[in-house]
C-alpha positions as CSV (number, residue, x, y, z in Angstrom):
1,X,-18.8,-5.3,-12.8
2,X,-18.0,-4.7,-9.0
3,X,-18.8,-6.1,-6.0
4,X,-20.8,-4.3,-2.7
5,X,-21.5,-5.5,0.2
6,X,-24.5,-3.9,2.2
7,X,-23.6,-2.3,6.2
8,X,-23.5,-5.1,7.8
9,X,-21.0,-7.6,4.9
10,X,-18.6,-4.2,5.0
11,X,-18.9,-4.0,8.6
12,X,-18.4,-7.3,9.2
13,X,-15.6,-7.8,6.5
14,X,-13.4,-4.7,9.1
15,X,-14.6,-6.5,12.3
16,X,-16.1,-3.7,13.7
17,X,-20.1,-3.0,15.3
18,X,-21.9,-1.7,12.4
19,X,-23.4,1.0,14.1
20,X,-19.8,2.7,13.3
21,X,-20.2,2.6,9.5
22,X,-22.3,5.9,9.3
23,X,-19.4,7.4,11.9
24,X,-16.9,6.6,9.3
25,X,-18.8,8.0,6.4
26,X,-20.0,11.8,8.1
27,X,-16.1,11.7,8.7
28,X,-15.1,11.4,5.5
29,X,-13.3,8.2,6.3
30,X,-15.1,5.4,4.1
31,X,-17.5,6.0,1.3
32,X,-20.3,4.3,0.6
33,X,-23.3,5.1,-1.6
34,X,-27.4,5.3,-0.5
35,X,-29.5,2.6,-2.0
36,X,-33.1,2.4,-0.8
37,X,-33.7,1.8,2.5
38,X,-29.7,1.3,3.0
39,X,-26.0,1.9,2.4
40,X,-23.5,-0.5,0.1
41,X,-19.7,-0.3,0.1
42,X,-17.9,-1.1,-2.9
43,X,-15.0,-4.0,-1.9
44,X,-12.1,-1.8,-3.8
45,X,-13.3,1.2,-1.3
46,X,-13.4,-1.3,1.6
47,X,-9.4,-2.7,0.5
48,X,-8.3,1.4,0.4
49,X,-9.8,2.4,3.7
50,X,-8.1,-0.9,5.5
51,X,-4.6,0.2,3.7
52,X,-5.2,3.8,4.6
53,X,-6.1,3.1,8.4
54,X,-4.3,-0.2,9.3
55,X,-2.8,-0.2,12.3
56,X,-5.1,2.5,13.4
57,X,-7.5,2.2,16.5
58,X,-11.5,2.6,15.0
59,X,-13.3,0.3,17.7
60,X,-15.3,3.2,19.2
61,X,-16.8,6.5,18.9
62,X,-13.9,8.3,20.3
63,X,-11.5,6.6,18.7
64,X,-12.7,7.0,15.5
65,X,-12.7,10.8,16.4
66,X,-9.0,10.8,17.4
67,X,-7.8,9.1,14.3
68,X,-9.8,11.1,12.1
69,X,-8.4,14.1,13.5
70,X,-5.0,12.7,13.5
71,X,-5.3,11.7,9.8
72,X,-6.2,15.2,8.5
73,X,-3.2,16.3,10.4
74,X,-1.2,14.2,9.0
75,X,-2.3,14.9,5.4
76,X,-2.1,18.4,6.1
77,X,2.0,18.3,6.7
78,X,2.1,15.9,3.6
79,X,0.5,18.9,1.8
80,X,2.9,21.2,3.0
81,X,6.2,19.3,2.2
Protein backbone atom coordinates (compact mmCIF):
# COMPACT_ATOMS: atom_id res chain seq x y z
CA UNK A 1 0.00 0.00 0.00
CA UNK A 2 1.05 3.72 -0.65
CA UNK A 3 0.53 6.78 0.74
CA UNK A 4 -1.32 10.13 -1.04
CA UNK A 5 -1.81 13.13 0.12
CA UNK A 6 -4.73 15.30 -1.45
CA UNK A 7 -3.65 19.17 -3.14
CA UNK A 8 -3.34 20.80 -0.37
CA UNK A 9 -0.95 17.80 2.06
CA UNK A 10 1.35 17.66 -1.36
CA UNK A 11 1.25 21.35 -1.61
CA UNK A 12 1.91 21.94 1.69
CA UNK A 13 4.55 19.06 2.18
CA UNK A 14 6.76 21.47 -1.06
CA UNK A 15 5.81 24.73 0.78
CA UNK A 16 4.39 26.24 -2.06
CA UNK A 17 0.45 28.06 -2.66
CA UNK A 18 -1.58 25.22 -3.94
CA UNK A 19 -3.02 27.04 -6.58
CA UNK A 20 0.53 25.98 -8.33
CA UNK A 21 -0.10 22.17 -8.15
CA UNK A 22 -2.35 22.12 -11.48
CA UNK A 23 0.69 24.46 -13.07
CA UNK A 24 3.09 21.71 -12.26
CA UNK A 25 1.00 18.98 -13.54
CA UNK A 26 -0.23 20.63 -17.32
CA UNK A 27 3.73 21.02 -17.31
CA UNK A 28 4.55 17.76 -16.98
CA UNK A 29 6.45 18.51 -13.91
CA UNK A 30 4.60 16.42 -11.01
CA UNK A 31 2.01 13.76 -11.51
CA UNK A 32 -0.83 13.28 -9.79
CA UNK A 33 -4.02 11.23 -10.40
CA UNK A 34 -7.96 12.66 -10.60
CA UNK A 35 -10.09 11.29 -7.79
CA UNK A 36 -13.63 12.68 -7.56
CA UNK A 37 -14.04 16.02 -7.01
CA UNK A 38 -10.00 16.29 -6.56
CA UNK A 39 -6.39 15.47 -7.21
CA UNK A 40 -3.96 13.06 -4.91
CA UNK A 41 -0.16 12.78 -5.19
CA UNK A 42 1.47 9.71 -4.32
CA UNK A 43 4.47 10.55 -1.51
CA UNK A 44 7.19 8.44 -3.69
CA UNK A 45 6.11 10.96 -6.76
CA UNK A 46 6.25 13.92 -4.30
CA UNK A 47 10.25 12.64 -3.01
CA UNK A 48 11.25 12.40 -7.09
CA UNK A 49 9.88 15.80 -8.07
CA UNK A 50 11.75 17.51 -4.87
CA UNK A 51 15.16 15.41 -6.03
CA UNK A 52 14.49 16.32 -9.62
CA UNK A 53 13.87 20.21 -8.99
CA UNK A 54 15.84 21.05 -5.68
CA UNK A 55 17.47 23.91 -5.83
CA UNK A 56 15.19 25.09 -8.45
CA UNK A 57 13.02 28.37 -8.11
CA UNK A 58 8.89 27.17 -8.41
CA UNK A 59 7.34 29.99 -6.17
CA UNK A 60 5.35 31.56 -8.99
CA UNK A 61 3.76 31.33 -12.30
CA UNK A 62 6.68 32.52 -14.19
CA UNK A 63 9.07 30.78 -12.46
CA UNK A 64 7.67 27.60 -12.87
CA UNK A 65 7.56 28.45 -16.69
CA UNK A 66 11.33 29.21 -16.76
CA UNK A 67 12.42 26.10 -14.99
CA UNK A 68 10.24 23.98 -16.98
CA UNK A 69 11.64 25.27 -19.97
CA UNK A 70 15.05 25.09 -18.66
CA UNK A 71 14.52 21.38 -17.57
CA UNK A 72 13.50 20.15 -21.04
CA UNK A 73 16.64 21.82 -22.22
CA UNK A 74 18.55 20.30 -20.17
CA UNK A 75 17.25 16.77 -20.78
CA UNK A 76 17.40 17.44 -24.29
CA UNK A 77 21.47 17.79 -24.27
CA UNK A 78 21.49 14.67 -21.80
CA UNK A 79 19.74 12.95 -24.81
CA UNK A 80 22.13 13.96 -27.10
CA UNK A 81 25.44 12.99 -25.33
Amino acid sequence: MFVTLTTQEASKALGIDRHLMPILRKKGMLLGIKTGKGWRYSEKELEEFWEEYKGEDISNVEQIELTSTLHRKKQLIKGQE
